[in-house]
C-alpha positions as CSV (number, residue, x, y, z in Angstrom):
1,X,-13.1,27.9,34.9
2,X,-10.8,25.1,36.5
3,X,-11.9,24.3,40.1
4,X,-8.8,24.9,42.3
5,X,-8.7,21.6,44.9
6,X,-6.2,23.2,46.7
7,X,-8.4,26.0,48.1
8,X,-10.8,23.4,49.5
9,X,-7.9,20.9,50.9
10,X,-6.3,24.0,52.7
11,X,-9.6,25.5,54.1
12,X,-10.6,21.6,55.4
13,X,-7.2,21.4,57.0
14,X,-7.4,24.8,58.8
15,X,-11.0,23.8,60.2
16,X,-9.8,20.5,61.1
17,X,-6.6,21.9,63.2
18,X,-9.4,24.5,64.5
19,X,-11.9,22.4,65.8
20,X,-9.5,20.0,67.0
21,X,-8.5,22.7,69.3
22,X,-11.7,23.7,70.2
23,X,-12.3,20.0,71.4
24,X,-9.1,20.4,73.1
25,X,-9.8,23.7,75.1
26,X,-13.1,21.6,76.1
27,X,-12.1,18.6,77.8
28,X,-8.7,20.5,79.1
29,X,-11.1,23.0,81.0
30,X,-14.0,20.2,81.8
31,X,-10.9,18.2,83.4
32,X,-10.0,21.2,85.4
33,X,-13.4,22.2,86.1
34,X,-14.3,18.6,87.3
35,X,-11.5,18.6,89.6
36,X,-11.1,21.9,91.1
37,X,-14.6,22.2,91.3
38,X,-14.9,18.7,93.3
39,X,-12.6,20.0,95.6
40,X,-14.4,23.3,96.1
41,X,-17.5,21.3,96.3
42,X,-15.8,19.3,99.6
43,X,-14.7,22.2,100.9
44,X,-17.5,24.0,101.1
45,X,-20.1,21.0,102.5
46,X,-17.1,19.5,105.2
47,X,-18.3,20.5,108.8
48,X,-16.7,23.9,109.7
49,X,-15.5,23.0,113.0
50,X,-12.2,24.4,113.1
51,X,-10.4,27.4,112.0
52,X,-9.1,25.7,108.8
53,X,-12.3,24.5,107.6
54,X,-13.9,28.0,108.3
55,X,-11.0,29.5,106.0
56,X,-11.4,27.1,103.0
57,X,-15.2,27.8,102.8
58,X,-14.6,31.4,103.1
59,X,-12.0,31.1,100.5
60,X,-14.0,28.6,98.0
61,X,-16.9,31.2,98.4
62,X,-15.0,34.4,97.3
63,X,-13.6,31.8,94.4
64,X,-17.2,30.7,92.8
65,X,-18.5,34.8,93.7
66,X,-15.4,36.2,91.8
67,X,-15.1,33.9,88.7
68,X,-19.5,33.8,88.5
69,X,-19.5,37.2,89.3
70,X,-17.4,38.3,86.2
71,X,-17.1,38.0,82.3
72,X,-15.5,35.2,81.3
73,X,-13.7,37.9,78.4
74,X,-12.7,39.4,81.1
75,X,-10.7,36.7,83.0
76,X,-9.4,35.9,80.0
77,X,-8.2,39.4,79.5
78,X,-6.5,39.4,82.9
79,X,-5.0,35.8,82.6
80,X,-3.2,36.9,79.2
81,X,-2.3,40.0,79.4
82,X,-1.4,40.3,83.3
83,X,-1.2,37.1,85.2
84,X,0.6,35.1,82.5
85,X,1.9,38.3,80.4
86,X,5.3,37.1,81.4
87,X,5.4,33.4,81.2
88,X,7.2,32.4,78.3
89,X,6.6,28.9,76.1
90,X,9.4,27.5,73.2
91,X,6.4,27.5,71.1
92,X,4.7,30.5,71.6
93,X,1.7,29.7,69.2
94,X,0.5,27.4,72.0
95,X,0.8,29.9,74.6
96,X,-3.0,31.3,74.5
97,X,-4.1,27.8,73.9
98,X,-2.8,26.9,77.3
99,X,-3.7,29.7,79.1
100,X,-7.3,29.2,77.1
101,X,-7.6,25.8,78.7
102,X,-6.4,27.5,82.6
103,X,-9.0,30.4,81.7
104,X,-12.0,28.3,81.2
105,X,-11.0,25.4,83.8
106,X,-11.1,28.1,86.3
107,X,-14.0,29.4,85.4
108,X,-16.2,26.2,85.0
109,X,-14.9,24.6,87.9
110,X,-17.0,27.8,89.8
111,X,-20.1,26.8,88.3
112,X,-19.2,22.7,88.8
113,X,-18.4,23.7,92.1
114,X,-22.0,24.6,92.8
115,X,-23.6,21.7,90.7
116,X,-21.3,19.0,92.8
117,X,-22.1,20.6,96.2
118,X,-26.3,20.3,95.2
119,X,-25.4,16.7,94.0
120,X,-23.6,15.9,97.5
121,X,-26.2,17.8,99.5
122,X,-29.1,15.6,97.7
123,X,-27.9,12.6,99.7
124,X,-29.6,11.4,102.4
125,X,-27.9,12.5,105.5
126,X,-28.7,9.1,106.8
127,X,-25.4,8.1,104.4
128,X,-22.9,9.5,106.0
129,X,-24.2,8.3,110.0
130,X,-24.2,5.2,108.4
131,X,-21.1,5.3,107.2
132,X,-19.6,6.9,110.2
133,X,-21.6,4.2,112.2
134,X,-19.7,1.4,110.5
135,X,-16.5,2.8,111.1
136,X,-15.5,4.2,108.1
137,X,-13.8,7.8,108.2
138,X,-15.6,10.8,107.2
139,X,-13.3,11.1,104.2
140,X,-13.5,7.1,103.1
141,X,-17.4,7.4,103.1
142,X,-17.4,10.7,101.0
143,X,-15.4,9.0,98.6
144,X,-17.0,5.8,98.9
145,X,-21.0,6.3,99.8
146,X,-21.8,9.7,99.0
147,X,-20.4,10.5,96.2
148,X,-21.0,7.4,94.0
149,X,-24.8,8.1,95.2
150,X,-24.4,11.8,94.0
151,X,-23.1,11.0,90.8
152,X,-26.6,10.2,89.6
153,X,-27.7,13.8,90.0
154,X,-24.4,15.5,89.0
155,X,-23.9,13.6,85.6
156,X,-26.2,16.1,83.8
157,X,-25.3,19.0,84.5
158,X,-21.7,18.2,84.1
159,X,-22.9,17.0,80.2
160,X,-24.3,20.4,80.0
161,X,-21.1,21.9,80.9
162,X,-19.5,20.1,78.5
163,X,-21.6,21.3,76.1
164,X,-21.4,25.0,76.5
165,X,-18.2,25.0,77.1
166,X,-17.9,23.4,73.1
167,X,-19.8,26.6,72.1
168,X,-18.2,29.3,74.3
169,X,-14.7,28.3,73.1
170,X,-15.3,31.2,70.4
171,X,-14.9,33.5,73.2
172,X,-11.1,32.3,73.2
173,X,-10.5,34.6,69.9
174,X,-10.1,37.6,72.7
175,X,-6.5,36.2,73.2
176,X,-5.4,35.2,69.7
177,X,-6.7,31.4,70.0
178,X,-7.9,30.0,66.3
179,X,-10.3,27.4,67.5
180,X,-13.4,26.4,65.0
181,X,-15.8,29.2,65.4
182,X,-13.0,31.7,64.3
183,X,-11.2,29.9,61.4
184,X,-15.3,30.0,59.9
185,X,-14.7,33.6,60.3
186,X,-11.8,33.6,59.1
187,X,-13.0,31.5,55.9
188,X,-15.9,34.5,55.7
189,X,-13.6,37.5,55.5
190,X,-11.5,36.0,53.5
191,X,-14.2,35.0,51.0
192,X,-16.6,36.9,51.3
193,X,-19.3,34.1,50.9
194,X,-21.5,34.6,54.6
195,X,-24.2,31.7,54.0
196,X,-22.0,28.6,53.3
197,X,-19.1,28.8,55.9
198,X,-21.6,29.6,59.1
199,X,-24.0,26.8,57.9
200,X,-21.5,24.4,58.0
201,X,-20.4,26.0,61.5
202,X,-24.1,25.3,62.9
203,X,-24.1,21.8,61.5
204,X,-20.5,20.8,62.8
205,X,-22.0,22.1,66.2
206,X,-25.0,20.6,66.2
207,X,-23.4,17.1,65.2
208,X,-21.0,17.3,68.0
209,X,-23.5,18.0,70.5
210,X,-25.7,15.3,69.7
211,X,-22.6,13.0,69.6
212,X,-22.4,13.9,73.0
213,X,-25.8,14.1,74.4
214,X,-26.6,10.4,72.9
215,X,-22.9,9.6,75.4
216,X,-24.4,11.5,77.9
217,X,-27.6,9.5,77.7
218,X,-26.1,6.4,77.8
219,X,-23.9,6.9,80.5
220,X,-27.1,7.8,82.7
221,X,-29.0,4.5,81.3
222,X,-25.7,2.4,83.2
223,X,-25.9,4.1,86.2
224,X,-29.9,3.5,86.4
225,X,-29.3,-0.1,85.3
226,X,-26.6,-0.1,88.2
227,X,-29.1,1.1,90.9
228,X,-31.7,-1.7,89.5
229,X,-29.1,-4.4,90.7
């Protein structure tokens, strides 16, 4: 029987489209979730002296409860079909793709939120009356002596964040989003062969996070090299 190339070039380009969306949905959110989350973080650790300050930590606190609080197919769920069940795109294949990457931002910059604030609170308080003491402004030596000093503590647990969210991207498939996980499924259904397509799966995984733990590790080896200077 003649072995039909096709089939295998077609099935290689629907898994490379797949988990190059899968990649995408994971650094989209991570970005979000590093960002938002920072903010949150600040919030949340500023002195509540004032009615403002008060406000954002209540609000940043019913944020994290909400979004740790609650199924992440759920907030999907909601973001698709309710909050964004009107917004229209030109290309509407991309539509739960975007609203994928909003879905999982949101909810890892909850959990970042937490892992920045531990990283921030680790620092010496004596930092910041230094800091203060030399004139600088509360914000400037945040940004400036806290945070770079923090960043030794936070760096791992962001690189575990990156790494589940790589795996829990097949939770996506609740809102019509192809990414790797799924097309495998997809290749299972349609062949009916179980054993080949998810071994492959757990190997293209397992690759891709020890591509990224080996980063991770070497990005904490420069900042240790940086504090031995």
């Amino acid at each position: 029987m003649k072995f039909d190339f096709s089939v295998v070039s077609d099935a290689a380009a629907t898994l490379g489209r797949a988990y190059g969306w899968t990649l995408f949905i994971a650094v989209g959110a991570l970005t979000i979730g590093v960002i938002l989350g920072t903010l949150i973080a600040v919030c949340k650790v500023i002195p509540h002296n004032n009615f403002i300050t008060k406000a954002l930590d209540k609000i940043t606190s019913l944020y994290v409860a909400i979004f740790r609080g609650t199924p992440l197919t759920v907030q999907l769920f909601i973001f698709y079909f309710i909050i964004f069940a009107s917004v229209t795109i030109i290309n509407s294949m991309v539509h739960p793709y975007l609203i994928a990457v909003v879905g999982f931002g949101l909810n890892s910059a909850a959990y970042v939120s937490e892992t920045i604030r531990a990283g921030i609170l680790s620092v010496d308080k004596g930092q910041m009356e230094a800091g203060r003491a030399l004139g600088l402004s509360y914000g400037k030596t945040m940004r400036s002596v806290i945070i770079p000093q923090a960043a030794k503590s936070i760096i791992p647990p962001l690189g575990n964040e990156a790494i589940t969210l790589v795996k829990d991207t097949s939770v996506a498939i609740v809102i019509g989003v192809t990414e790797f996980f799924t097309a495998i499924r997809n290749i299972v259904s349609a062949t009916y062969n179980v054993l080949t397509p998810y071994i492959f799966a757990a190997i293209v995984y397992f690759i891709t996070v020890l591509i990224m733990t080996f980063a991770l590790n070497k990005l904490e080896k420069r900042l240790r090299r940086s504090d031995a200077r």
